[in-house]
C-alpha positions as CSV (number, residue, x, y, z in Angstrom):
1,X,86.6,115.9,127.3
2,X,90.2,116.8,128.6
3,X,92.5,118.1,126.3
4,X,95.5,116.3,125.4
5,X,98.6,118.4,126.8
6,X,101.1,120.5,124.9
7,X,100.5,123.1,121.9
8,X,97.8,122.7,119.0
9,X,99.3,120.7,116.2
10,X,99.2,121.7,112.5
11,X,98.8,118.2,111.0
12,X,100.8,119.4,107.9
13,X,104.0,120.3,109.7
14,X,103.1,116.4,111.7
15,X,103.3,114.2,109.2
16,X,106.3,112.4,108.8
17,X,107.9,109.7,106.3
18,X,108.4,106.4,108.1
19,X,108.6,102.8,105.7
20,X,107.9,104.9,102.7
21,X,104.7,106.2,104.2
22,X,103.9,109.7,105.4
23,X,102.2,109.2,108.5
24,X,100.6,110.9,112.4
25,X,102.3,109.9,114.7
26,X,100.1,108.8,118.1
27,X,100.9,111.7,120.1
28,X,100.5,114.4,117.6
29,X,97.2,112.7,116.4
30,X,96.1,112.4,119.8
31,X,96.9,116.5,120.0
32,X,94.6,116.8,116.8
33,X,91.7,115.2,117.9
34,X,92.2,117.1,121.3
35,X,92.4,114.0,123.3
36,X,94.9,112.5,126.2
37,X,97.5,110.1,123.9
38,X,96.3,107.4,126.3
39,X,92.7,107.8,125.4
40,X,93.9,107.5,122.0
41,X,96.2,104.2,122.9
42,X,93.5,102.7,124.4
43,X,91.0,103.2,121.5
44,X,93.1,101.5,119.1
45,X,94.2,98.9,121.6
46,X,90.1,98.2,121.9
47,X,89.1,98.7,118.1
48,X,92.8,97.1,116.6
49,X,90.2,95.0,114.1
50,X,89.6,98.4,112.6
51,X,93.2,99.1,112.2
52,X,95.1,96.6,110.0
53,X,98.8,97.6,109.5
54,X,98.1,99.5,106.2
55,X,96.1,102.3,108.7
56,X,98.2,102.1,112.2
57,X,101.4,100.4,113.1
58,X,104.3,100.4,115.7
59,X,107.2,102.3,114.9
60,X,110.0,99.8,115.4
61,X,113.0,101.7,117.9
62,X,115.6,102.0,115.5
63,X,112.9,104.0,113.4
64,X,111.6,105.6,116.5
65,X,115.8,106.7,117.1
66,X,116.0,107.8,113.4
67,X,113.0,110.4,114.3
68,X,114.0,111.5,117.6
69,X,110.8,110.1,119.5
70,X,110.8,108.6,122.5
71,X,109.4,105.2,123.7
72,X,107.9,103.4,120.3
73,X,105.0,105.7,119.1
74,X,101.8,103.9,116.9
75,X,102.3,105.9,113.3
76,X,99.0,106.1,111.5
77,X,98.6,106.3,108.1
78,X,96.0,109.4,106.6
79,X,93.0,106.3,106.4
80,X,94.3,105.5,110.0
81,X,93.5,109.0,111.1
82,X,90.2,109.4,109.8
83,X,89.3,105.9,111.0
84,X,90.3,107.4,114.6
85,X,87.1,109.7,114.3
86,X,85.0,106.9,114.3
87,X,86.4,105.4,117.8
88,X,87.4,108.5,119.3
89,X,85.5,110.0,122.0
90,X,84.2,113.5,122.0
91,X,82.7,116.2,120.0
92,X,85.4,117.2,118.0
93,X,86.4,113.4,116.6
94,X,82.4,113.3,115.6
95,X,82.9,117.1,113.7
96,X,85.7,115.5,111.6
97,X,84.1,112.2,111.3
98,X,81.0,114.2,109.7
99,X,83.7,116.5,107.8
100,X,85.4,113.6,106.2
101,X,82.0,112.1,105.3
102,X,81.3,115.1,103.5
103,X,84.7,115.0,102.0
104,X,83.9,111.9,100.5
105,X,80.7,112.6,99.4
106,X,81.9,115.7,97.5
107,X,84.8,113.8,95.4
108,X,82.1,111.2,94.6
109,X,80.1,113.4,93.4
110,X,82.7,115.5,91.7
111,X,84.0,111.7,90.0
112,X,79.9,111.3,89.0
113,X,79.9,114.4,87.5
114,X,83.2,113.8,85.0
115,X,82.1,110.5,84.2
116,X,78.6,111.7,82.9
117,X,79.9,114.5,80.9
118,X,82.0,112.7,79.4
Protein backbone atom coordinates (compact mmCIF):
# COMPACT_ATOMS: atom_id res chain seq x y z
CA UNK A 1 0.00 0.00 0.00
CA UNK A 2 1.32 3.61 -0.72
CA UNK A 3 0.69 6.21 1.56
CA UNK A 4 -1.42 8.96 0.71
CA UNK A 5 0.93 12.18 0.64
CA UNK A 6 1.02 15.08 3.15
CA UNK A 7 0.96 14.96 7.23
CA UNK A 8 -1.17 12.32 9.35
CA UNK A 9 -4.61 13.78 9.94
CA UNK A 10 -6.37 13.98 13.26
CA UNK A 11 -9.92 13.25 12.10
CA UNK A 12 -11.31 15.59 14.91
CA UNK A 13 -9.55 18.71 13.83
CA UNK A 14 -11.02 17.28 9.79
CA UNK A 15 -14.30 17.40 10.20
CA UNK A 16 -16.12 20.12 8.91
CA UNK A 17 -19.78 21.52 8.73
CA UNK A 18 -21.05 21.53 5.16
CA UNK A 19 -25.32 21.51 4.42
CA UNK A 20 -25.77 21.22 8.19
CA UNK A 21 -23.60 18.05 8.32
CA UNK A 22 -20.22 17.60 9.92
CA UNK A 23 -18.46 15.69 7.49
CA UNK A 24 -14.44 14.08 5.99
CA UNK A 25 -13.71 15.59 3.42
CA UNK A 26 -12.04 13.02 0.45
CA UNK A 27 -8.64 14.09 0.87
CA UNK A 28 -8.31 14.19 4.51
CA UNK A 29 -10.28 10.69 4.61
CA UNK A 30 -8.06 9.38 2.07
CA UNK A 31 -4.99 10.73 4.57
CA UNK A 32 -6.90 8.64 7.41
CA UNK A 33 -7.11 5.47 5.86
CA UNK A 34 -3.45 6.05 4.62
CA UNK A 35 -4.36 5.70 1.02
CA UNK A 36 -3.59 7.86 -2.40
CA UNK A 37 -7.08 10.31 -2.66
CA UNK A 38 -7.39 8.67 -6.07
CA UNK A 39 -7.46 5.24 -4.70
CA UNK A 40 -10.05 6.53 -2.57
CA UNK A 41 -11.99 8.39 -5.70
CA UNK A 42 -12.01 5.44 -7.47
CA UNK A 43 -13.44 3.16 -4.75
CA UNK A 44 -16.38 5.20 -4.37
CA UNK A 45 -16.65 5.85 -8.09
CA UNK A 46 -16.81 1.72 -8.22
CA UNK A 47 -18.96 1.00 -5.10
CA UNK A 48 -21.32 4.51 -5.47
CA UNK A 49 -24.42 1.89 -4.67
CA UNK A 50 -22.95 1.73 -1.23
CA UNK A 51 -22.86 5.44 -0.98
CA UNK A 52 -26.25 7.12 -1.21
CA UNK A 53 -26.04 10.95 -0.65
CA UNK A 54 -26.89 10.70 3.17
CA UNK A 55 -23.05 8.83 3.37
CA UNK A 56 -20.93 10.71 0.47
CA UNK A 57 -21.65 13.64 -1.71
CA UNK A 58 -20.04 16.36 -3.97
CA UNK A 59 -19.38 19.55 -2.41
CA UNK A 60 -20.99 22.01 -4.81
CA UNK A 61 -18.06 25.06 -5.77
CA UNK A 62 -19.57 27.81 -4.07
CA UNK A 63 -19.44 25.50 -0.91
CA UNK A 64 -16.09 24.20 -1.93
CA UNK A 65 -15.07 28.45 -2.09
CA UNK A 66 -16.79 28.96 1.25
CA UNK A 67 -14.16 26.25 2.73
CA UNK A 68 -11.14 27.21 0.92
CA UNK A 69 -10.69 23.78 -0.97
CA UNK A 70 -9.75 23.44 -4.23
CA UNK A 71 -11.36 21.59 -7.16
CA UNK A 72 -14.96 20.09 -5.74
CA UNK A 73 -13.92 17.52 -2.92
CA UNK A 74 -16.62 14.21 -2.20
CA UNK A 75 -17.54 15.22 1.75
CA UNK A 76 -18.52 12.05 3.57
CA UNK A 77 -20.61 11.86 6.21
CA UNK A 78 -19.25 9.69 9.73
CA UNK A 79 -21.49 6.40 8.16
CA UNK A 80 -19.67 7.37 4.82
CA UNK A 81 -16.41 6.93 6.49
CA UNK A 82 -16.80 3.79 8.15
CA UNK A 83 -18.51 2.39 4.99
CA UNK A 84 -15.04 3.33 3.23
CA UNK A 85 -13.35 0.52 5.37
CA UNK A 86 -15.31 -1.95 3.73
CA UNK A 87 -14.13 -0.94 0.05
CA UNK A 88 -10.86 0.36 0.85
CA UNK A 89 -7.80 -1.52 0.12
CA UNK A 90 -5.24 -2.38 2.61
CA UNK A 91 -4.58 -3.43 6.09
CA UNK A 92 -5.29 -0.49 7.93
CA UNK A 93 -9.09 0.10 6.20
CA UNK A 94 -9.66 -3.81 7.42
CA UNK A 95 -8.13 -2.83 11.24
CA UNK A 96 -10.95 -0.06 11.39
CA UNK A 97 -13.43 -2.03 9.64
CA UNK A 98 -12.91 -4.75 12.47
CA UNK A 99 -12.69 -1.70 15.09
CA UNK A 100 -15.94 -0.32 14.16
CA UNK A 101 -17.46 -3.76 14.18
CA UNK A 102 -16.50 -4.02 17.60
CA UNK A 103 -17.73 -0.58 18.20
CA UNK A 104 -20.99 -1.71 17.31
CA UNK A 105 -21.04 -4.67 19.02
CA UNK A 106 -20.12 -3.05 22.32
CA UNK A 107 -23.09 -0.24 22.16
CA UNK A 108 -25.35 -3.24 21.39
CA UNK A 109 -24.49 -4.91 23.96
CA UNK A 110 -24.25 -2.00 26.33
CA UNK A 111 -28.23 -1.01 24.90
CA UNK A 112 -29.01 -5.07 25.81
CA UNK A 113 -27.79 -4.61 29.02
CA UNK A 114 -30.04 -1.24 30.06
CA UNK A 115 -32.96 -2.73 28.57
CA UNK A 116 -32.82 -5.94 30.75
CA UNK A 117 -32.14 -4.30 33.90
CA UNK A 118 -34.66 -2.29 33.56
Amino acid sequence: MIPASGPPVNAAFAVRRVRGRQVLLDRDAARLYGVPLAALRRALREEAGRFPPDLAFRVSAAEARRLRWRGRPVALTAVGVAMLSTVLPGELAARFNVEIVRAVVDAGAAGFETLEGA
